[in-house]
C-alpha positions as CSV (number, residue, x, y, z in Angstrom):
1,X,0.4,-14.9,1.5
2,X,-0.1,-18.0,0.0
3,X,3.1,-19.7,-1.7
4,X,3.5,-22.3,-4.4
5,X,3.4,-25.0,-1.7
6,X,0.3,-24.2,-0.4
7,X,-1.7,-24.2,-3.6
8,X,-2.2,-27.7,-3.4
9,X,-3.8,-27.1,0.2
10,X,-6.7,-24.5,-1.8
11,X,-10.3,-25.6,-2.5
12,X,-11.4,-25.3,-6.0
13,X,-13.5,-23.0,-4.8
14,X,-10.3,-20.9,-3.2
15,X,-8.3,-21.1,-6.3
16,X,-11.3,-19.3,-8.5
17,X,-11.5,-16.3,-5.8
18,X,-8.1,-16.0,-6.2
19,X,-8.1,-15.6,-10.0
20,X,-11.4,-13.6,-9.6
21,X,-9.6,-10.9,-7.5
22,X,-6.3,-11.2,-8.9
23,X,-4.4,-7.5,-9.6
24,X,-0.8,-6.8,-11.2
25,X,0.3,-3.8,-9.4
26,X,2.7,-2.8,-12.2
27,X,5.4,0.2,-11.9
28,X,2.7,2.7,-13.9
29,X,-0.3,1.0,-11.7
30,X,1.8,1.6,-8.5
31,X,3.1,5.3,-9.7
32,X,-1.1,6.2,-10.1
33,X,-1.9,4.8,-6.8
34,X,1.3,6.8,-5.1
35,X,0.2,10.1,-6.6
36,X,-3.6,9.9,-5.6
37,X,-2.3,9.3,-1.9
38,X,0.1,12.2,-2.4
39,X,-3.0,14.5,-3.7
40,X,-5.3,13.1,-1.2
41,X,-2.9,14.0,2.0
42,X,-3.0,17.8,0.9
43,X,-6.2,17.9,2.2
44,X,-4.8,19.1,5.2
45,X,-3.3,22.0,2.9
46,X,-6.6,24.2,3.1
47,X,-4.9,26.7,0.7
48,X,-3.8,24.9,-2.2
49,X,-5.5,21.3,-2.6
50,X,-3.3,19.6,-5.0
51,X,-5.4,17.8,-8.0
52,X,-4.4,14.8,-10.6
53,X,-5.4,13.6,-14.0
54,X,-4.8,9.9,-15.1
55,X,-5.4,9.4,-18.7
56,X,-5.1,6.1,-21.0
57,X,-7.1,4.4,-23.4
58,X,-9.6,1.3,-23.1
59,X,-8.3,-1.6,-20.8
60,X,-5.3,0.1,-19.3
61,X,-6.7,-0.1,-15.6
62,X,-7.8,3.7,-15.0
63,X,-11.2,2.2,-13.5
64,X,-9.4,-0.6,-11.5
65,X,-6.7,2.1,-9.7
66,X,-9.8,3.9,-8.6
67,X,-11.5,0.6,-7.2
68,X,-8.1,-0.2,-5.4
69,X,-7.9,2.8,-4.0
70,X,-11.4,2.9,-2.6
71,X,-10.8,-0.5,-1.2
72,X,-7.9,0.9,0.7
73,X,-8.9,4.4,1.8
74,X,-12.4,4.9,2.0
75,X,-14.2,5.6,5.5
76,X,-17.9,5.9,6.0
77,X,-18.4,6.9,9.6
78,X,-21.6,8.3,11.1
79,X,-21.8,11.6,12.5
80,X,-23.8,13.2,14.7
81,X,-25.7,15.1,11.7
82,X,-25.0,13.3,9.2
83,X,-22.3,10.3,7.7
84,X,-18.3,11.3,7.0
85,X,-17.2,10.2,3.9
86,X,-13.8,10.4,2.6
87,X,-13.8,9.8,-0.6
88,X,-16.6,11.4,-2.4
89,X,-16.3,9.2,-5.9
90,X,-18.4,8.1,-9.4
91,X,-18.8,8.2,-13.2
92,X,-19.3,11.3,-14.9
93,X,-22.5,10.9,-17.4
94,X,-22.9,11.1,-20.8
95,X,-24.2,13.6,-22.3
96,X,-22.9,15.9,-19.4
97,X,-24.9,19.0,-18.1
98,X,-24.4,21.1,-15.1
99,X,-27.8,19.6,-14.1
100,X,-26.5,15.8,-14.4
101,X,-23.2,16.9,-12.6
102,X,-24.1,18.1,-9.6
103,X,-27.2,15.5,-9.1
104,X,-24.9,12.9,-9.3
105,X,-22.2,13.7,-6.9
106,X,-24.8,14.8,-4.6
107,X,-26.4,11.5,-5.0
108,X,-23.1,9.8,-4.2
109,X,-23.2,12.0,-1.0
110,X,-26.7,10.6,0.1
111,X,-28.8,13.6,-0.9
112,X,-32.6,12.4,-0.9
113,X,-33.6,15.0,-3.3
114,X,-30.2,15.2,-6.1
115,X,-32.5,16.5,-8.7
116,X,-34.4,19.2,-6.3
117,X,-33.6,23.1,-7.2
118,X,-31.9,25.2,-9.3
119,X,-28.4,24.8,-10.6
120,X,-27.1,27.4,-7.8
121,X,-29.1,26.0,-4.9
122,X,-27.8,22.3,-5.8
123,X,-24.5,23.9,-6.1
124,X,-24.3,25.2,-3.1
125,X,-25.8,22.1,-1.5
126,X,-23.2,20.0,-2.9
127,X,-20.6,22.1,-1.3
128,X,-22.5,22.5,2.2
129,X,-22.1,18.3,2.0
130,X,-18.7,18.3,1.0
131,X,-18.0,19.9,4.0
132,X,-20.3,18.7,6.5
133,X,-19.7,15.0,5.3
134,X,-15.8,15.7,6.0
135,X,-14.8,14.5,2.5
136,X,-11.2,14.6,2.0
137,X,-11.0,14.3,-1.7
138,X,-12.9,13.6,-5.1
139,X,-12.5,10.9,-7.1
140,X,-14.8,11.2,-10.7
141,X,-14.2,8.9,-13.9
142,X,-15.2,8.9,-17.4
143,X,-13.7,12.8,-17.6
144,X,-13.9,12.7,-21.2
145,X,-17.5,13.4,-20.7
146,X,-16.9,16.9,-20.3
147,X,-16.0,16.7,-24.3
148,X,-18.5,16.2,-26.8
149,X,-18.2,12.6,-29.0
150,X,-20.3,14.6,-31.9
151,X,-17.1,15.0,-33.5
152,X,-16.5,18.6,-32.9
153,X,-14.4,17.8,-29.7
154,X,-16.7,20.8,-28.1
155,X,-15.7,21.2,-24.5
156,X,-18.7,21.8,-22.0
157,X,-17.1,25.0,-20.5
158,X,-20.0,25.3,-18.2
159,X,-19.1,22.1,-16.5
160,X,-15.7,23.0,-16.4
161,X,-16.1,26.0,-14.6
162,X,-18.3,24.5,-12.2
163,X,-16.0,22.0,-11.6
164,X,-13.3,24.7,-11.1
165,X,-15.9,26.5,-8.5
166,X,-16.2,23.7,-6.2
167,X,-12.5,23.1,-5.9
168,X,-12.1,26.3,-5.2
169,X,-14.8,26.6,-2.8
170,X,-14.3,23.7,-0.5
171,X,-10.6,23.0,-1.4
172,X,-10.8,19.4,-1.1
173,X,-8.0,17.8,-3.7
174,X,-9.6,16.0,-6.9
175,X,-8.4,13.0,-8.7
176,X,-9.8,12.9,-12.5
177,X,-9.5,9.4,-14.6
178,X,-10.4,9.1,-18.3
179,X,-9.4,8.3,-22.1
180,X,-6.5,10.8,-23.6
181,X,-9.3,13.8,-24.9
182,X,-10.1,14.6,-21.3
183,X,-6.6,16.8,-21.3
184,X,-8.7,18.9,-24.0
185,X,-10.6,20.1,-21.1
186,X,-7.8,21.6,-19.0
187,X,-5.5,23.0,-22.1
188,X,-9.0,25.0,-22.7
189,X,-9.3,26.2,-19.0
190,X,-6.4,28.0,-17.9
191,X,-7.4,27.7,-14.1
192,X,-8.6,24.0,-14.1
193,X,-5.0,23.5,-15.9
194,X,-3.0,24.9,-12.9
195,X,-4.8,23.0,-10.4
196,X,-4.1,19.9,-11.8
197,X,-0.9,19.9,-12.5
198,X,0.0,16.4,-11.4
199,X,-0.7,14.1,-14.6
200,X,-0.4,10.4,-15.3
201,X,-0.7,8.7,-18.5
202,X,-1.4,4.8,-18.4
203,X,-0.2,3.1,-21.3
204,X,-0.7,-0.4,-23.0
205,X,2.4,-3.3,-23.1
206,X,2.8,-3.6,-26.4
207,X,6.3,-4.9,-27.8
208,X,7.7,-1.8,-29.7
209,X,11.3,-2.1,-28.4
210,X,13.5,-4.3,-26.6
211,X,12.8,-2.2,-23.3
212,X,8.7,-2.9,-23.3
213,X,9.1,-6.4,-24.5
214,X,11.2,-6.5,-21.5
215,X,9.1,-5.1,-19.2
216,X,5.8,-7.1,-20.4
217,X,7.7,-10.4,-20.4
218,X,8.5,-9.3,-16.2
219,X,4.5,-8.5,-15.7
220,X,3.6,-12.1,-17.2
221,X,6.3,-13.9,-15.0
222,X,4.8,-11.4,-11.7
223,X,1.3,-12.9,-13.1
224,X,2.2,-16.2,-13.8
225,X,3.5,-16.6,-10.0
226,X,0.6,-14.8,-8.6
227,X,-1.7,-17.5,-10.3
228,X,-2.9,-20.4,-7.9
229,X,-1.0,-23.6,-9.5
230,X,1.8,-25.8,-8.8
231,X,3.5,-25.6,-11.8
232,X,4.1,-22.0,-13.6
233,X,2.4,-21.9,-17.8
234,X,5.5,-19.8,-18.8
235,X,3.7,-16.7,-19.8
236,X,7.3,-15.4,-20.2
237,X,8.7,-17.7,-22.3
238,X,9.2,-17.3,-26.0
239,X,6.7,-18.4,-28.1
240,X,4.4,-17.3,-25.2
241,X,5.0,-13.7,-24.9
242,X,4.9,-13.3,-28.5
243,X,1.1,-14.8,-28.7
244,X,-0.3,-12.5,-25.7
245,X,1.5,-9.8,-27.3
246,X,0.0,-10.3,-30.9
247,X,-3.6,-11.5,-29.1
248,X,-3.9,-8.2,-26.8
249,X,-1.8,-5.9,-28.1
250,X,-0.3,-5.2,-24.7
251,X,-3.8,-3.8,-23.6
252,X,-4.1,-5.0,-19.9
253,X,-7.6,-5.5,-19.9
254,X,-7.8,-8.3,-22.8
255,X,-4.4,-9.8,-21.1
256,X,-6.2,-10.2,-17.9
257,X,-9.6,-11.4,-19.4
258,X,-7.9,-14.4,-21.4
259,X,-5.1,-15.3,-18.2
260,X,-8.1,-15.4,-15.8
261,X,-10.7,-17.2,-18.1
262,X,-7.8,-19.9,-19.0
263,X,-6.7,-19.9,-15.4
264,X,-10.5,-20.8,-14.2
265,X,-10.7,-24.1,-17.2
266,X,-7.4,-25.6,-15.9
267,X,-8.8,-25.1,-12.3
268,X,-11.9,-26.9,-13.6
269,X,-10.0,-29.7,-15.0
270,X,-8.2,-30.1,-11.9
271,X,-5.3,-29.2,-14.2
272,X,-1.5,-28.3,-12.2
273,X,-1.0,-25.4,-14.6
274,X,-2.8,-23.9,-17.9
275,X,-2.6,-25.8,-20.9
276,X,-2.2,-24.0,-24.4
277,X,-5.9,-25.2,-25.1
278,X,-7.3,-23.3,-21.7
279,X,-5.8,-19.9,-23.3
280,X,-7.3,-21.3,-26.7
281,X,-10.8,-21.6,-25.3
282,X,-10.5,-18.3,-23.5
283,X,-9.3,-16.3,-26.8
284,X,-12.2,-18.1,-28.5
285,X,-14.8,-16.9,-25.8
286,X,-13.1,-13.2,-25.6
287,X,-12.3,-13.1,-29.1
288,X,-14.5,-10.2,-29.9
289,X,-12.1,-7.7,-28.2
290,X,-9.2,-9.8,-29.1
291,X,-6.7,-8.8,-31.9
292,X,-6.4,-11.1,-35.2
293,X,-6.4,-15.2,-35.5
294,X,-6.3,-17.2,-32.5
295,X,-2.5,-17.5,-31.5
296,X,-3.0,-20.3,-28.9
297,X,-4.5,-23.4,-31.5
């Protein structure tokens, strides 16, 4: 791990990989990851595969738990048939069909025909390779798919039952990540409900009480010394807090794309820490998903 000391031994180049891959694995982050592993190790369970949906809206790291976790746990190993794959994972398309569901996660499993058959025969193909491939659980985002943005909030019951099927057919646990309407889907199936009765809900930082200012003033101090410079920019620190607050709202997503941008200037000016005008210039450049008048001028 590389300490304060040692920043001044990094490349330029080294310092902007650093801020490139940078991650805050807050108490929320941390909980998701804990409760994936937990659902994943009841693949053993061949009775009862336990099953988790994470919810939150934009920028509150849903897709970024499931990239971590990947990074972590997936295998790809050839077989003699065919290639084990632990973690069968992807996107859920919009607008969602049986059809577009099952091509895709048998295109994430290598099929060289996704779109060949009928709806049962790519059913059951999809099961045959979830077994034969060895996965051990299901990772999809972008649940909210399965409800309708006409409007109408009009579930795709079809896909939810298919869904439902495949659990129950190859009992393989299943981790579901989207924005807050996907639990519309399970209070509307009874059965899909029950199996996923582990849920997580990621929320944004924003200030509304002494607590959550507390606890976003501790993730800018853990990112602030996570950040390759000599000096710390005392993203903590009154005055400071208050502007990422009022800029992002607490979302995650706009915190992390103004730190990193103003991070990369100072490193460019060869800077020991970020200057208020490297967060200015990165608000400035973000400033489209950014919230009111530039705080950092």
């Amino acid at each position: 791990m590389t300490t304060k000391d040692d920043i001044t031994l990094l490349t330029k180049e080294e310092k902007l990989k650093k801020i490139d891959i940078l991650r805050i694995a807050h108490p929320e982050f941390k909980k998701a990851l804990e409760l994936i592993r937990m659902c994943h190790a009841t693949h053993l369970n061949y009775s009862e595969p336990q099953c988790l949906l994470i919810t939150g809206n934009y920028g509150t790291g849903k897709s970024s738990i499931m990239e971590i976790y990947l990074q972590k746990h997936q295998k790809i190993i050839p077989l003699e048939r065919t290639t084990k794959v632990a973690i069968l994972a992807g996107d859920i398309r919009y607008p969602t069909t049986i059809n577009t569901f099952l091509e895709s996660m048998l295109y994430h499993l290598g099929d060289s025909h996704p779109t060949k058959g009928t709806i049962g025969n790519k059913q059951h193909r999809l099961i045959k390779f979830i077994s034969d491939s060895e996965v051990e659980l299901i990772m999809l985002d972008e649940f909210q798919h399965f409800v309708n943005r006409d409007g109408n909030d009009k579930i795709n019951h079809s896909v939810a039952d298919c869904l439902k099927s495949i659990i129950n057919s190859t009992k393989v646990p299943v981790v579901l990540i989207g924005m807050d309407e996907s639990e519309l889907v399970l209070k509307a199936n009874g059965q899909l409900k029950r199996r996923f009765s582990f849920r997580h809900h990621l929320n944004s930082f924003n200030c509304v009480n002494a607590e959550r200012t507390d606890y976003f003033r501790l993730l800018l101090n853990n990112l602030d010394e996570k950040l390759p410079f000599k000096n710390l920019a005392g993203l903590k620190e009154h005055g400071m807090w208050e502007k990422f607050n009022g800029a992002t709202n607490g979302n995650m997503n706009s915190l992390m794309k103004i730190v990193r941008t103003a991070a990369k200037y100072a490193v460019e000016a060869e800077q020991e820490k970020i200057e208020m005008e490297h967060f200015s210039k990165a608000f400035e450049l973000h400033i489209s998903i950014m919230n009111g008048a530039n705080p950092f001028k």
